[in-house]
OpenMM code with the backbone's topology and positions (N, CA, C; nanometers):
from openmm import Vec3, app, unit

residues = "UNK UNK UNK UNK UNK UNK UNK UNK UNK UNK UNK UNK UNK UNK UNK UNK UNK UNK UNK UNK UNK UNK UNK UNK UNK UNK UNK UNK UNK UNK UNK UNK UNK UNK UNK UNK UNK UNK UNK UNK UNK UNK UNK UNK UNK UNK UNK UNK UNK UNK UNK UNK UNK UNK UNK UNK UNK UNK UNK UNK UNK UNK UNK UNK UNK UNK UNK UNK UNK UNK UNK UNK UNK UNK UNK UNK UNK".split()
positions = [
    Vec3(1.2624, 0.6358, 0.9493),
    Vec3(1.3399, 0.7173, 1.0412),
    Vec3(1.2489, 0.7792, 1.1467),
    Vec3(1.0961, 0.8112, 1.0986),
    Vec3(0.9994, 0.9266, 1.2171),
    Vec3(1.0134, 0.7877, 1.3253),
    Vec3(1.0046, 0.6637, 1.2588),
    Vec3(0.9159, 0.5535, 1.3376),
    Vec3(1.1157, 0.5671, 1.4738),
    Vec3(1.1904, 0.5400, 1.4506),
    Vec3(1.2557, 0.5309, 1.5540),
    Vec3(1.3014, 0.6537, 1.6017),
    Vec3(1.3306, 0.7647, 1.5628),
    Vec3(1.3459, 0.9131, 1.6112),
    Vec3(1.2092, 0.8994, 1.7289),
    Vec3(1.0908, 0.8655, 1.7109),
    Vec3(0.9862, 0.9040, 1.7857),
    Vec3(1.0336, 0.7802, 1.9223),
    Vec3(1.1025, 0.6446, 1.8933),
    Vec3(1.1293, 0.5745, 1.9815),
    Vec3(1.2729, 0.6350, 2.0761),
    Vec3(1.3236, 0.6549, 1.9508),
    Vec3(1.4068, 0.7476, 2.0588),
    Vec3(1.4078, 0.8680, 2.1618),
    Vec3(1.2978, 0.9403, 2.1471),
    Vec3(1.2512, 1.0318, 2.2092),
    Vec3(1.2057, 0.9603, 2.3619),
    Vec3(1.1298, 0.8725, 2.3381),
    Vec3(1.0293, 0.7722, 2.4216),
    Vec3(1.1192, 0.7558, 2.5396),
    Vec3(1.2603, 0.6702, 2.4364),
    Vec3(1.3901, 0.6264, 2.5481),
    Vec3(1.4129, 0.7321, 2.5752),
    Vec3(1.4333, 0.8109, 2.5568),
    Vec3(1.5241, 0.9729, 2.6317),
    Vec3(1.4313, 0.9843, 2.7753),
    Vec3(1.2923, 1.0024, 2.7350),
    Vec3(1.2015, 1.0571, 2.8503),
    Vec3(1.2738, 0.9730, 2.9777),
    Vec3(1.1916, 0.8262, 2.9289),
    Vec3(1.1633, 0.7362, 3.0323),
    Vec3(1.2884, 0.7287, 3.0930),
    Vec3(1.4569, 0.7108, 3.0382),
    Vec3(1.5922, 0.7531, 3.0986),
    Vec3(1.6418, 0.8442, 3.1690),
    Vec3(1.5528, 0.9827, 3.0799),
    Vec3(1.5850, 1.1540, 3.1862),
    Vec3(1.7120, 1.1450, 3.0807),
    Vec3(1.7337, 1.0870, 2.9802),
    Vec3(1.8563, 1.1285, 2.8768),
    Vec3(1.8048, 1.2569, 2.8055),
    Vec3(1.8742, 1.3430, 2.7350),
    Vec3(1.8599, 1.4225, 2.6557),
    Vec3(1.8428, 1.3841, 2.4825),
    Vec3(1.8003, 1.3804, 2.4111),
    Vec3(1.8072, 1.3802, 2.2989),
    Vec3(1.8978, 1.5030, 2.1721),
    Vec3(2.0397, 1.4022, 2.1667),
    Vec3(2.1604, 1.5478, 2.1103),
    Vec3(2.1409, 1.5100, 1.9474),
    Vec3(2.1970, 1.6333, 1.9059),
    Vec3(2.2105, 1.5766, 1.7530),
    Vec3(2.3480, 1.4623, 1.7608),
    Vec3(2.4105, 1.4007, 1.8673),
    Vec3(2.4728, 1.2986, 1.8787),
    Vec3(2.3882, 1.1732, 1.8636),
    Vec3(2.3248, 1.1924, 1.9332),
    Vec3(2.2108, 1.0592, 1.9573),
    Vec3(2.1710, 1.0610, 1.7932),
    Vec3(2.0838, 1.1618, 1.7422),
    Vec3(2.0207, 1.1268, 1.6421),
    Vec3(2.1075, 1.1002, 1.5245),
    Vec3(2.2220, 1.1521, 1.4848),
    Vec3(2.3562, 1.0678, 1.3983),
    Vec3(2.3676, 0.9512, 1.4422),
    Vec3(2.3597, 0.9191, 1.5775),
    Vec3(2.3886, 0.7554, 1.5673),
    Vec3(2.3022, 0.6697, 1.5404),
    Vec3(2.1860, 0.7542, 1.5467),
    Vec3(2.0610, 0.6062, 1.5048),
    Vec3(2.0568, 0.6664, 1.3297),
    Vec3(2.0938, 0.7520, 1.2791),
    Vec3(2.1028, 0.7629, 1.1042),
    Vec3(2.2313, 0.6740, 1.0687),
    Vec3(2.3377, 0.6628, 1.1682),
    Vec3(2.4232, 0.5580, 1.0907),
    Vec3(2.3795, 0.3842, 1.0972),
    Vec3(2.3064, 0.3867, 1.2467),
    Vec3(2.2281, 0.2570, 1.2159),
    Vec3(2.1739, 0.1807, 1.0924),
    Vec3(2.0916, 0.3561, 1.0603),
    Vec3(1.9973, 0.2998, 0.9951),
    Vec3(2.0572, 0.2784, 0.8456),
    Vec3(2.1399, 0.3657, 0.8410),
    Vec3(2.2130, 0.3743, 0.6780),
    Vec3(2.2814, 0.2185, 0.6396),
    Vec3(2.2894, 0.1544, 0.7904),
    Vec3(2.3932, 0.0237, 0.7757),
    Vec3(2.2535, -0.0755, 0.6780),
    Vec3(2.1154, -0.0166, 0.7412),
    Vec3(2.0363, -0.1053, 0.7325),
    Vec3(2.0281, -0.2340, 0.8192),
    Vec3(2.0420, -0.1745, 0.9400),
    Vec3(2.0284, -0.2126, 1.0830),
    Vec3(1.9837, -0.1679, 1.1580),
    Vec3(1.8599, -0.2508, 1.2551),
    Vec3(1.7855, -0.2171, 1.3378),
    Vec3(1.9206, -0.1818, 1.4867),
    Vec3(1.9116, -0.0650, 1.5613),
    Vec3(1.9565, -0.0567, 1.7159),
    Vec3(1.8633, -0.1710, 1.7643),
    Vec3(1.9248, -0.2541, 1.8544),
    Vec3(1.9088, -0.3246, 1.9535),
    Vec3(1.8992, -0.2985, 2.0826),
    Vec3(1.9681, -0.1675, 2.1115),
    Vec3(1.9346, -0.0903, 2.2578),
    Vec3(1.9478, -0.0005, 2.1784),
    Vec3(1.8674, 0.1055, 2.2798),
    Vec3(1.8559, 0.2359, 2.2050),
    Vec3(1.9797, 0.3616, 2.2571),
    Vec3(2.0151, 0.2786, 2.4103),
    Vec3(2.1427, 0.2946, 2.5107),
    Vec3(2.2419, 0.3889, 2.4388),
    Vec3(2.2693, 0.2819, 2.3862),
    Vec3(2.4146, 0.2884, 2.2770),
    Vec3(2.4044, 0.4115, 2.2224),
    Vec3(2.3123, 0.4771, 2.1544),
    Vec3(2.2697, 0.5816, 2.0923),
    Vec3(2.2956, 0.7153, 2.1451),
    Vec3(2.3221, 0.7126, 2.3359),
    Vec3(2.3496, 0.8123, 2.3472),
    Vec3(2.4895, 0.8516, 2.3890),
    Vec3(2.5558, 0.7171, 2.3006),
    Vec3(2.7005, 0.7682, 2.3714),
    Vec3(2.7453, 0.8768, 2.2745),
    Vec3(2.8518, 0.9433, 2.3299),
    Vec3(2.9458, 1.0775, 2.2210),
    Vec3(2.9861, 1.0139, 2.0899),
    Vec3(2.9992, 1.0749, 1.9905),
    Vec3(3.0333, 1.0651, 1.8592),
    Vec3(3.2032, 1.0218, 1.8608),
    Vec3(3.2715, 0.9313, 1.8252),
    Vec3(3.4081, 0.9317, 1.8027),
    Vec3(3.4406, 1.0370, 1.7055),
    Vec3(3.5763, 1.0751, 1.7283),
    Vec3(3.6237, 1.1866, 1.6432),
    Vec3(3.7487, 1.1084, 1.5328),
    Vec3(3.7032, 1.1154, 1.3859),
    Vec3(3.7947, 1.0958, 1.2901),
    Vec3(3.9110, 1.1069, 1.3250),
    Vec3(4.0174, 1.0047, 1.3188),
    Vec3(4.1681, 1.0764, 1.3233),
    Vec3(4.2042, 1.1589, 1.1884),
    Vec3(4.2837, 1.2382, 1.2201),
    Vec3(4.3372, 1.3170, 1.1381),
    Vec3(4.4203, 1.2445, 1.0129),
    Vec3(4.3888, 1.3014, 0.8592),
    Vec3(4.4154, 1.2368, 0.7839),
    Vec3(4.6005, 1.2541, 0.7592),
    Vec3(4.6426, 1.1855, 0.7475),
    Vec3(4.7857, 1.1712, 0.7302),
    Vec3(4.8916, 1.3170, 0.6545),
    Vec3(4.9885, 1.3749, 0.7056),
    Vec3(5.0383, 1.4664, 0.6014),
    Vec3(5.0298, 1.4316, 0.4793),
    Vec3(5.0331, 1.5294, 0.3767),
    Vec3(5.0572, 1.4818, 0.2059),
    Vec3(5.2292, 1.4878, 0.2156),
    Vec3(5.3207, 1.5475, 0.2625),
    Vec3(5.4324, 1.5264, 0.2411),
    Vec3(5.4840, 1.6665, 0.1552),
    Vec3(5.3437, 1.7547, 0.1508),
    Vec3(5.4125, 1.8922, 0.0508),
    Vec3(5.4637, 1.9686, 0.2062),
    Vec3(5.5937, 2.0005, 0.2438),
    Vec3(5.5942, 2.1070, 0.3580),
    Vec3(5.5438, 2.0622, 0.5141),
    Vec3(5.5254, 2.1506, 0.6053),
    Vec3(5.5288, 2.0685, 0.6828),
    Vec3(5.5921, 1.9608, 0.8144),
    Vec3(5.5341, 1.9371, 0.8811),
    Vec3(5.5786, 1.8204, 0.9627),
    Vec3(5.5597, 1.6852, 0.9086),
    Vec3(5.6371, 1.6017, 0.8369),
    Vec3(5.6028, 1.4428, 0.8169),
    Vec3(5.6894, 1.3658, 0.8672),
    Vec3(5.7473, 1.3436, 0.9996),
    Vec3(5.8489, 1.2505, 1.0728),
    Vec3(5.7569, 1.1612, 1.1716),
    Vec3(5.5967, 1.2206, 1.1900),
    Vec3(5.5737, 1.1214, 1.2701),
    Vec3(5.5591, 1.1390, 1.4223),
    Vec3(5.6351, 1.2587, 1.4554),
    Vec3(5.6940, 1.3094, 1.5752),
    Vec3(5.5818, 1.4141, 1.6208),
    Vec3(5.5570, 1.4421, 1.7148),
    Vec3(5.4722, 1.4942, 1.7874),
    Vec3(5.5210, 1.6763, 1.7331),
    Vec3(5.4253, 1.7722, 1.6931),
    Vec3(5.4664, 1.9166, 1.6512),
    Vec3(5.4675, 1.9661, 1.7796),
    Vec3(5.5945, 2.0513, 1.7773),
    Vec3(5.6078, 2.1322, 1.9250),
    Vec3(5.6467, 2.2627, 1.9085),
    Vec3(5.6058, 2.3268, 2.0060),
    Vec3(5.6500, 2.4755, 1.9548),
    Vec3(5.6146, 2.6037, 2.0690),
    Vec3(5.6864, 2.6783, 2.0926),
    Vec3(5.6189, 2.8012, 2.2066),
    Vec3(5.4965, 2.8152, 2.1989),
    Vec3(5.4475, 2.8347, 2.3718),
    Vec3(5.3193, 2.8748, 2.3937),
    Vec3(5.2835, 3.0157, 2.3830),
    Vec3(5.2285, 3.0470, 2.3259),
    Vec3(5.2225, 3.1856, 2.3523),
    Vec3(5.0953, 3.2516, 2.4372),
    Vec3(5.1239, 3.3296, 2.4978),
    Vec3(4.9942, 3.3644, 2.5651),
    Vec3(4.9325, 3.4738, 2.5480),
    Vec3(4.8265, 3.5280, 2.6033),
    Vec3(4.7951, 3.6355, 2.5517),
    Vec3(4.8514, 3.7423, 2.6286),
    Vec3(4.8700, 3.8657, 2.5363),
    Vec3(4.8991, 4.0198, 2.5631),
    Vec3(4.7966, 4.0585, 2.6923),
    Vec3(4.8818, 4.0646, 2.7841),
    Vec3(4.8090, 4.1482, 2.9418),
    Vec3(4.8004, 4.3198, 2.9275),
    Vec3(4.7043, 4.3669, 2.9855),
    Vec3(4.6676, 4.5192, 2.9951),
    Vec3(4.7272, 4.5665, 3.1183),
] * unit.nanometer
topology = app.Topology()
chain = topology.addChain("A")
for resn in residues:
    res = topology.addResidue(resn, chain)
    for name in ("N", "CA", "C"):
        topology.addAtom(name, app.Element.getBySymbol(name[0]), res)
């Protein structure tokens, strides 16, 4: 892991990229695959976000249908 964290650093400079704890999760899932990155590029894109795991069906919204409901705003002085 030092040996490509330190390559990744290298790529950040020479790019003017930043080095996020985004970047460095994506080269630990690389590596967990037990796969070398092939560009190091790739590494600094944003993290996808999990979809949300499905209702259990206790209560709730489970139709599927988008939850809607008043906005409320905040209390003015």
């Amino acid at each position: 892991m030092a040996h490509w964290y330190a390559e990744l650093r290298r790529h950040s400079q020479q790019t003017g990229r930043r080095v996020t704890a985004d970047a460095v999760a994506n080269l630990a899932d690389f590596l967990r695959s037990g796969t070398d990155p092939k560009r190091l590029d790739g590494l600094f894109a944003p993290r996808q976000i999990q979809p949300a795991a499905a209702p259990s069906g206790r209560g709730g919204h489970s139709s599927g249908a988008p939850v809607t409901g008043p906005v409320v705003a905040p209390a003015q002085e």
